[in-house]
Phi, psi and omega in degrees: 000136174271161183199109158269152168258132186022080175245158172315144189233315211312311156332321168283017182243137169308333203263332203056034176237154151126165163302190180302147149259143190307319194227127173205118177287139159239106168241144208229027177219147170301322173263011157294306197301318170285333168290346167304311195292270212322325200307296184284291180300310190288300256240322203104345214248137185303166219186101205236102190272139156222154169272246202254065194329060157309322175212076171246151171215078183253137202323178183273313171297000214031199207254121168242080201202200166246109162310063207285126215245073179310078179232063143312138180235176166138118193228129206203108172242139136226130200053239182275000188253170187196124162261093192265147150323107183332305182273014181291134166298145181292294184305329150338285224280348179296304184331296158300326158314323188265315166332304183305339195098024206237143207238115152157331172216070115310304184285003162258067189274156117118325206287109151321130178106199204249162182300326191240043179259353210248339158293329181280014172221024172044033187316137176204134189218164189356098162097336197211144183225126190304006179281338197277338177250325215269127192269347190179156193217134174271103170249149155271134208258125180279340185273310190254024099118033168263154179268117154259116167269106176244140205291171165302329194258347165242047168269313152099043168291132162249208172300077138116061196204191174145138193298002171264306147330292172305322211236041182335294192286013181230359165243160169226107152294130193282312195261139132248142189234151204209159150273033326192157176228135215258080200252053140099337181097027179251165186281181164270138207311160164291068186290316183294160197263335189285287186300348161289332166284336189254348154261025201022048172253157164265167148293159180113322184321173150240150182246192144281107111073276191298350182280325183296291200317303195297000199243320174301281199292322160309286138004278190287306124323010176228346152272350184056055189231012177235111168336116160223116198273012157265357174240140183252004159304337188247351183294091186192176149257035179074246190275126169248014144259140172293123164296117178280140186258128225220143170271195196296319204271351165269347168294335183279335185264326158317279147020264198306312186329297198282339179285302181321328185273290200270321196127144177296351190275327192287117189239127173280148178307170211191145171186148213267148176237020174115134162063024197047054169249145158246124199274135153213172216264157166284324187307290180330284155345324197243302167329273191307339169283355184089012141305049191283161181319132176093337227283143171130151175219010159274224182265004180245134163191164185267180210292142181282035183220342178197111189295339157349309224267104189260167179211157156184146234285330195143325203198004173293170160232195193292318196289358170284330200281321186278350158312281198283002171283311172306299175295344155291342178267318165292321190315301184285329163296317167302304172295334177213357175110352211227160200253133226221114165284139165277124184277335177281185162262118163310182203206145153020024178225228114180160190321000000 
């Protein structure tokens, strides 16, 4: 294990933004990691996991605790199953799955950060959510200070959601383990209506494996949602909003909002979420509120490629960042009712 003192955080982050960590570990074995964990927990001292810090927002002050850096390795195809290492980079290992011939997270081609960040947030892009492969995820369980395996159906995964992400402090994933489809070198049917339009297929078809992925990424780069360090369109976490989900009578108090605002002709995106519940998108919601792509004149602003998108220019800091977070949640609340969640994890600060 490597182990630093007031070491930098904002480097191991997709945003380059926060202060030190008083102490900060790299373990590069599942049982470095759990000796960190146990290590940190027998002692007291707060205790802060990072991946590939895709979805970090950590504070101006850093962290005053110990910071564990996972970078774990291990990529396992057998036949159709396939096992990653917590710290295998993701977008990598999407790569290799399609190289192979394997049906089932191609379209999450592009997404930053490590394998064993995508159960505790149910990662998902055009179509497809690791819930739909993931057969099981190996964790260390902090309260009862054990190695676990929990199965898929007592992962309680929703929408960008999932019983490790409710319960933060009681699992460390180690593992992911996934179930993959062997369809011929063709993708798993085509569900986004966007990517299917730009592969000209309908939904439901199927494509080729790289086409689907390449397509993806293409996509995925034309939103500044694909890592670059010379474009600052990508200094982000990618979506720093949840597309929010509204019951009936809050879809109707939406509704009347938007006529009242836009006109009776304008219908907001809509998609059925369950339960007589409706998903509609935030990228809309902060557009229509007058956030438009570019929009900000500090060092924080949102991407000129996706009002999604929070950025930074280059020399901001976190509290710019949560400035302009702030005026985009009021902004959408004042204009349609509905209160916009932040999708990254805060850090010693919060919205």
């Amino acid at each position: 294990m490597q182990e630093l003192h007031d070491a930098p955080l904002a480097p191991l982050t997709t945003f380059r933004l926060g202060g030190p960590a008083t102490r900060l570990i790299t373990a590069t074995t599942d049982a470095e990691v759990i000796a960190a964990v146990r290590e940190a927990d027998d002692s007291g001292t707060p205790l802060l996991l990072i991946g590939g810090g895709s979805n970090l927002v950590i504070g101006d002050k850093g962290f005053a605790g110990t910071a564990l850096r996972i970078a774990t390795t291990g990529f396992r195809l057998d036949g159709t199953k396939l096992e990653l290492a917590a710290g295998e980079v993701w977008t990598d290992a999407v790569a290799r799955t399609v190289e192979a011939g394997l049906a089932g997270i191609e379209c999450l081609a592009g997404i930053p950060g490590s394998a064993g960040a995508t159960p505790i947030q149910n990662v998902g892009a055009y179509g497809q959510e690791v819930s739909s492969t993931i057969t099981e995820v190996i964790a260390y369980d902090r309260k009862t200070h054990e190695t676990v395996t929990i199965p898929n159906a007592e992962c309680a995964f929703s929408y960008r959601h999932s019983r490790f992400k409710a319960d933060p402090e009681r699992y460390v994933v180690l593992r992911v383990r996934f179930e993959l489809e062997d369809a011929d070198g063709l993708s798993a049917p085509v569900k986004y209506a966007e990517t299917a339009r730009v592969l000209g297929v309908e939904p439901g078809d199927r494509v080729p494996l790289a086409a689907a992925r390449e397509t993806v990424l293409k996509l995925r780069s034309g939103k500044g949602m694909v890592l670059d360090p010379e474009d600052h369109d990508t200094w982000s976490a990618g979506s720093f909003f949840t597309n929010p989900i509204l019951t009936e009578a809050e879809c109707a108090a939406f509704h009347a909002r938007v006529r009242e605002r836009l006109g009776a002709d304008v219908m907001p995106p809509a998609y059925p979420a369950g339960d007589g519940r409706t998903k509609t998108s935030a990228a809309w919601l902060i557009d229509k509120s007058g956030f438009i792509k570019g929009y900000g004149s500090g060092p924080a602003r949102i991407s000129t490629k996706h009002t999604l998108a929070l950025t930074n220019r280059g020399e901001a800091t976190t509290e710019d960042l949560l400035a302009l977070a702030r005026e985009v949640v009021a902004g959408v609340r004042e204009a349609f009712g509905i209160t916009l969640v932040n999708e990254p994890v805060t850090v010693g600060v919060e919205l």
